[in-house]
C-alpha positions as CSV (number, residue, x, y, z in Angstrom):
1,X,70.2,84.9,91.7
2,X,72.7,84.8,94.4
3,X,76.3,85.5,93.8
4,X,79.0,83.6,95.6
5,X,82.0,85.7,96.4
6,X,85.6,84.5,98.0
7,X,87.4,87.6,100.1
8,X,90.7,88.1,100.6
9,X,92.4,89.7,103.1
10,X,89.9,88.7,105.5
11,X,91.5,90.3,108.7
12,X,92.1,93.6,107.3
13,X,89.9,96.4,108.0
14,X,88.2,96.0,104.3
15,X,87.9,92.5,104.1
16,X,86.3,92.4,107.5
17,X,83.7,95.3,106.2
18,X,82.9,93.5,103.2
19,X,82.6,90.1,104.8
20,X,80.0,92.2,107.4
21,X,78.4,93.8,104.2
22,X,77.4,90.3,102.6
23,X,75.7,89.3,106.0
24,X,73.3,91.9,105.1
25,X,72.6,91.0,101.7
26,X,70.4,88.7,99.4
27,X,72.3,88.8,96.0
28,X,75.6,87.8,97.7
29,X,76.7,85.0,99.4
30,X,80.4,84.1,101.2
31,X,81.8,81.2,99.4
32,X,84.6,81.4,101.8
33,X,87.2,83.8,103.2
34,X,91.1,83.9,103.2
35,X,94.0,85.7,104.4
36,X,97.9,85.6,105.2
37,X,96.4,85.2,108.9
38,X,94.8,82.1,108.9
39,X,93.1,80.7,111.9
40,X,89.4,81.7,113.7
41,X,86.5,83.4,112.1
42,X,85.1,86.7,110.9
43,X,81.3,87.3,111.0
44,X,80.9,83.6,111.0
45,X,83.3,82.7,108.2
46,X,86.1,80.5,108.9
47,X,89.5,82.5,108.0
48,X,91.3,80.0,105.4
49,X,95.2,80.0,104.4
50,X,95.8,82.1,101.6
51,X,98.3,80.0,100.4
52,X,95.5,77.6,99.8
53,X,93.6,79.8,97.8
54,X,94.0,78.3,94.2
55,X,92.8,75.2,95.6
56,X,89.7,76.9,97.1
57,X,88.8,78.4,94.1
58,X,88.9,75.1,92.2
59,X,87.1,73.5,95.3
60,X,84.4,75.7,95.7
61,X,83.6,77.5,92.5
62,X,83.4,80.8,93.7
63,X,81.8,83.1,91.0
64,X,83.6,86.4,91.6
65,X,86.9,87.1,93.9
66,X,86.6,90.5,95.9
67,X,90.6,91.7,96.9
68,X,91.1,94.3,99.3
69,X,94.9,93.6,100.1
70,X,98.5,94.7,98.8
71,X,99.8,95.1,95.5
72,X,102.0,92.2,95.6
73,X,98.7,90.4,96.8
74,X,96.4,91.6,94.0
75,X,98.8,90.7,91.7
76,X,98.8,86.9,92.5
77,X,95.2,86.2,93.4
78,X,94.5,87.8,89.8
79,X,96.4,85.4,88.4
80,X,94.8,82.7,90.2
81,X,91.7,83.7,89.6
82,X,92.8,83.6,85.3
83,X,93.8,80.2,86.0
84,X,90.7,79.2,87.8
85,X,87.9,80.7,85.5
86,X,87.1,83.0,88.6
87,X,85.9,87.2,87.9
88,X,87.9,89.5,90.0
89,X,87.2,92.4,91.8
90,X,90.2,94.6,93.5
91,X,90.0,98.1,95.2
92,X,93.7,97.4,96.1
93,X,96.1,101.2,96.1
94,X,99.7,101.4,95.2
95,X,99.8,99.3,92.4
96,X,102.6,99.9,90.1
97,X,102.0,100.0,86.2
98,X,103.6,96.4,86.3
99,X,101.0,95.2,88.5
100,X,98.1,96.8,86.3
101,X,99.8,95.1,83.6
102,X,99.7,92.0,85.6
103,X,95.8,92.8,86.1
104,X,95.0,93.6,82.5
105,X,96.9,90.2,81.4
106,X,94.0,88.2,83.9
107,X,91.2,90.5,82.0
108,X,92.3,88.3,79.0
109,X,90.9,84.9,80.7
110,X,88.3,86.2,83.1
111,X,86.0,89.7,83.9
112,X,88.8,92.1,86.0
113,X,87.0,95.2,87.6
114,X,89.4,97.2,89.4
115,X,88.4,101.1,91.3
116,X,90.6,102.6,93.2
117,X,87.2,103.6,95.4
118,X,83.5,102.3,95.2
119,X,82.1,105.2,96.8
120,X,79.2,106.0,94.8
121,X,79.6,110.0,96.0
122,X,83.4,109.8,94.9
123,X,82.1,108.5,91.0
124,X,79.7,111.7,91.3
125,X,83.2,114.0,92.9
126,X,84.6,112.9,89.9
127,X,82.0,114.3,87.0
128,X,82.2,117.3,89.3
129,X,85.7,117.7,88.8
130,X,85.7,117.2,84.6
131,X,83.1,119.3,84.7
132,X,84.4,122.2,86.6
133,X,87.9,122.2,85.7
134,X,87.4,123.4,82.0
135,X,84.6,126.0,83.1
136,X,87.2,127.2,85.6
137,X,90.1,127.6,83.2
138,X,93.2,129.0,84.4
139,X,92.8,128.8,88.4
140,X,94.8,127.1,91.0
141,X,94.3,123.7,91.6
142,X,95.2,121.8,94.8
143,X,93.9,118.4,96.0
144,X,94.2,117.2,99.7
145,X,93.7,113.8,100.7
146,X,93.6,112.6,104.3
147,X,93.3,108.9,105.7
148,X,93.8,107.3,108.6
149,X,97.1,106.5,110.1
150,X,97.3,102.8,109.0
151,X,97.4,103.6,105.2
152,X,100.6,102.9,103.6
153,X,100.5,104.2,100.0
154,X,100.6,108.2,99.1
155,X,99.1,110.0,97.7
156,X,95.8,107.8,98.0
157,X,94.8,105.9,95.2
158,X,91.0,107.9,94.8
159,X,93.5,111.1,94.9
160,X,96.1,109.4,91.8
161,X,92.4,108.4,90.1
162,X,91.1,112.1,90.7
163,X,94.8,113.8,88.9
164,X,93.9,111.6,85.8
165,X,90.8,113.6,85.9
166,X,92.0,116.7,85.9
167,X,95.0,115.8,83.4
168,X,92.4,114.7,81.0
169,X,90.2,117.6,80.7
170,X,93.2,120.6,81.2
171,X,96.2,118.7,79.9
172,X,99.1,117.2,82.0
173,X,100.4,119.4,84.4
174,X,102.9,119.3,87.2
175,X,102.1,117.9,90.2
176,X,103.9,119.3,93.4
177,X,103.8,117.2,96.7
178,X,103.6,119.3,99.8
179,X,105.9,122.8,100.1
180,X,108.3,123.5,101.9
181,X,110.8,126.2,102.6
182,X,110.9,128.6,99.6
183,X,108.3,127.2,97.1
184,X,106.6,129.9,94.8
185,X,103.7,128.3,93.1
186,X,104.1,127.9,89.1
187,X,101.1,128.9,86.8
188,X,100.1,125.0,85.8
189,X,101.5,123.1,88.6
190,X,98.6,121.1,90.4
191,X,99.2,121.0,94.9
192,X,98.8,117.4,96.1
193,X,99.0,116.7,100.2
194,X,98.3,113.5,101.7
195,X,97.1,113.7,105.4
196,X,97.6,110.4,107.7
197,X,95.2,110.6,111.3
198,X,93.3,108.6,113.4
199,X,90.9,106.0,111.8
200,X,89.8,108.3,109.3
201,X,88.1,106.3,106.8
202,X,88.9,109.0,104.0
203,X,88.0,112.4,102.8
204,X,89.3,114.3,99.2
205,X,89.0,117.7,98.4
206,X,89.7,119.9,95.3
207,X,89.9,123.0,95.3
208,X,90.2,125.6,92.5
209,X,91.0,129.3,93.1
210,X,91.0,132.2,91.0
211,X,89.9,135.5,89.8
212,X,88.7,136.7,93.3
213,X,86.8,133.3,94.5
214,X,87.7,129.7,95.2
215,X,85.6,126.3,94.5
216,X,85.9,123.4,97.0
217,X,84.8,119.9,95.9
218,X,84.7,117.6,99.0
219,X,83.7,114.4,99.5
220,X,83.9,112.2,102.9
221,X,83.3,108.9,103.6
222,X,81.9,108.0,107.0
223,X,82.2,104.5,107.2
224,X,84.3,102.0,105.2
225,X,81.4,100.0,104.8
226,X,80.0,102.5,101.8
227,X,83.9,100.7,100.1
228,X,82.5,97.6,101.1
229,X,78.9,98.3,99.9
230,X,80.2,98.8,96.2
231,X,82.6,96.2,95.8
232,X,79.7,93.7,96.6
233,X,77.4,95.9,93.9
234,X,80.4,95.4,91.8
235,X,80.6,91.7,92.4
236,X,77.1,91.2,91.6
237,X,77.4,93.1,88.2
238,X,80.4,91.4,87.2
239,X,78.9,87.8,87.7
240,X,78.9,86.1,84.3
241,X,80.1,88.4,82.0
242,X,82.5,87.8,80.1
243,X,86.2,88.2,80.0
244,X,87.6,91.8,79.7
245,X,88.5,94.5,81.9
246,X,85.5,96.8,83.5
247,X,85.2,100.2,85.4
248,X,82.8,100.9,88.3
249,X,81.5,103.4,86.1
250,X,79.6,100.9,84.3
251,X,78.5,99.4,87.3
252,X,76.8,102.7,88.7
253,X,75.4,103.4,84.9
C-alpha cells in the first residue's frame, strides 16, 4: 500500500530532504507540497501556497501530513489537519507547552506523532542514557549539542528530549546553560551548551564523570536525510490508525 503524504515547509532544508527521501521510496507517495514560499518546484513537486493548504487537504485527501517548519506553523497545520480528517506528523523544535497543548488537542480528532528527532541512533542514545545514568549514580552530567548555524531554537529540541531522560531516571535536577566568569559546579546541577556552526546537520553528546573515569555517549548525524528517512517511516506507520497521540518509539518497536 502506498501512502500519500502532503509536506510542509517545502523550501526548508527538511522539507526539501523529505520531499528527496519519498522519490526513493515505494510505500510513500507526494500528494503535494506547500510552503510560505510559493512558486517553482522541488524534486519535481510543484511548491503550493500554504495559505491554501486546508483546501489542499480537502482536495486531495492526503493520508498523513509530515511538518518540518516553525512552532507557530505546526500549530496551525495541526489544526487543519483535525479539521480535515488528515494524520499528522511534526519533527518541528521550540514548541512551547501551549503549542503541545495545541498538538495534543488535534490527537483528539486525528493520529498526531510528534519526535523531536527520527534518528533511529538518537532512539538507541536515548536507552543508552536511562540506562547508564542510574548505574552511574552520583557523577557529573553535561550534555553538548551543536548544529549548524541556521538553527534558531536552543538548546535543541533532541537535547530538551534527552534532559527528560535523564530527569526521569535520577530525579529533576538543575540545569545550568553555559558558565561563565565564577561558576563552581553544584553536586546535582546537569551542564547544557548549545553549539551553532557551519551546516552541521547535528551531533549530542553526554557525558558523565566521576570516581576517576568519564563516559561519553555521542551520537552524529551525517546527513539530514536519516531526519527525513524516519518521518516518512513514521508516516507510513501512522497511516490509518486511529486518533490519539503516538511516539516514534512505537514506530521503531
Amino acid at each position: 500500500m502506498t501512502v500519500r503524504v502532503a509536506v510542509t515547509g517545502a523550501t526548508g532544508r527538511m522539507g526539501e530532504e523529505v520531499l528527496a527521501a519519498a522519490t526513493d521510496r515505494d510505500d510513500v507517495a507526494v500528494a503535494f507540497a506547500v510552503s510560505r514560499s510559493a512558486g517553482g518546484s522541488v524534486e519535481g513537486v510543484a511548491v503550493e501556497d500554504a495559505a491554501d493548504l486546508p483546501t489542499l487537504l480537502t482536495d486531495e485527501t492526503p493520508d498523513v501530513l509530515v511538518d518540518f517548519t516553525g512552532p507557530a506553523s505546526c500549530v496551525e497545520y495541526a489544526a487543519a489537519c483535525a479539521e480535515a480528517g488528515v494524520a499528522f506528523v511534526s519533527g518541528t523544535t521550540g514548541l512551547s507547552q501551549g503549542g503541545f497543548d495545541s498538538l495534543r488537542e488535534a490527537a483528539e480528532d486525528v493520529p498526531v506523532l510528534y519526535a523531536s528527532n527520527f534518528s533511529r541512533g538518537i532512539a538507541a542514545l536515548r536507552r543508552a542514557v536511562r540506562e547508564a545514568v542510574p548505574a552511574l549514580d552520583g557523577y557529573d552530567i553535561e550534555l553538548t549539542e551543536t548544529h549548524h548555524n541556521a538553527k534558531r531554537d536552543a538548546p535543541s529540541g533532541t537535547a530538551l528530549t534527552l534532559l527528560e531522560d535523564i530527569d526521569d531516571v535520577r530525579g529533576d535536577s538543575p540545569r545550568v546553560h553555559g558558565r561563565e566568569g565564577e561558576a563552581p559546579r553544584t553536586e546535582s546541577e546537569i551542564g547544557v551548551h548549545a553549539r551553532r556552526a557551519g551546516d552541521i546537520a547535528g551531533e549530542h553528546e553526554v557525558l558523565l564523570a566521576g570516581n576517576h573515569e568519564s563516559l561519553s555517549l555521542t551520537h552524529r548525524a551525517g546527513s539530514r536525510g536519516v531526519f527525513a528517512a524516519g518521518a516518512l517511516d513514521a508516516a507510513a506507520w501512522l497511516s490509518g490508525r486511529d486518533a490519539g497521540w503516538y511516539d516514534f518509539t512505537e514506530v521503531l518497536e
